[in-house]
Structure formats: C-alpha cells, structure tokens
Steps between C-alpha positions, in 0.01 A plus 500: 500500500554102421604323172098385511389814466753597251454244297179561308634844421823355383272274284345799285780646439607558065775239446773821468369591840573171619907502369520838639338355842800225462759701395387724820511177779815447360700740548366531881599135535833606398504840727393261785762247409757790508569457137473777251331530134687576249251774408602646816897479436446694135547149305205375271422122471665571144847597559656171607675214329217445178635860394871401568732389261735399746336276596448362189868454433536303879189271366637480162821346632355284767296335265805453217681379849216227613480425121867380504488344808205300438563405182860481433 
C-alpha cells in the first residue's frame, strides 16, 4: 500500500487518533534507527531532569556563576 492511498484515511482520522498515529511512526523511526523509547526501557517522558532537584541545584549555581561573571 502507498502513502497516496493512505493518506485520505489518515485524513479522517479523530485528532487523538492522529497523536496516537504519531506517537506510533515514531517510535518505528526510532526501532529502525536502532534507538530505543524510553517507554520501552521502563522510563516515562516524566522522570527526567523537570522532576530532579539536582538538577536544580547544578542550574541554580550556574546561573549565580554566569551572574558573577557577567556582571561583576
């Protein structure tokens, strides 16, 4: 089947249907790149540095740092 013929379908689709349709491509882009979701390696999108405080703290100070450099 071609992209032509996909198309229309693709077109009718709810706009949920249509994330979920994205969401899908992408991780087979990223299978075919030999890359792996995270949903596949047990991490969520959610667990990273927003929900760190860590990383906070390294922000925090690099900001106090470029503060002092830049402005004396």
């Amino acid at each position: 089947m071609s992209i032509t013929e996909i198309i229309p379908t693709i077109q009718e689709l709810s706009h949920s249907d249509k994330l979920l349709l994205l969401h899908f491509l992408m991780t087979e882009l990223l299978k075919d790149s030999g890359l792996v979701p995270l949903e596949t390696q047990g991490i969520t999108g959610s667990q990273g540095l927003y929900d760190s405080f860590d990383a906070a703290v390294v922000l925090a100070q690099a900001l106090a740092e470029e503060k002092v450099t830049t402005y004396g």
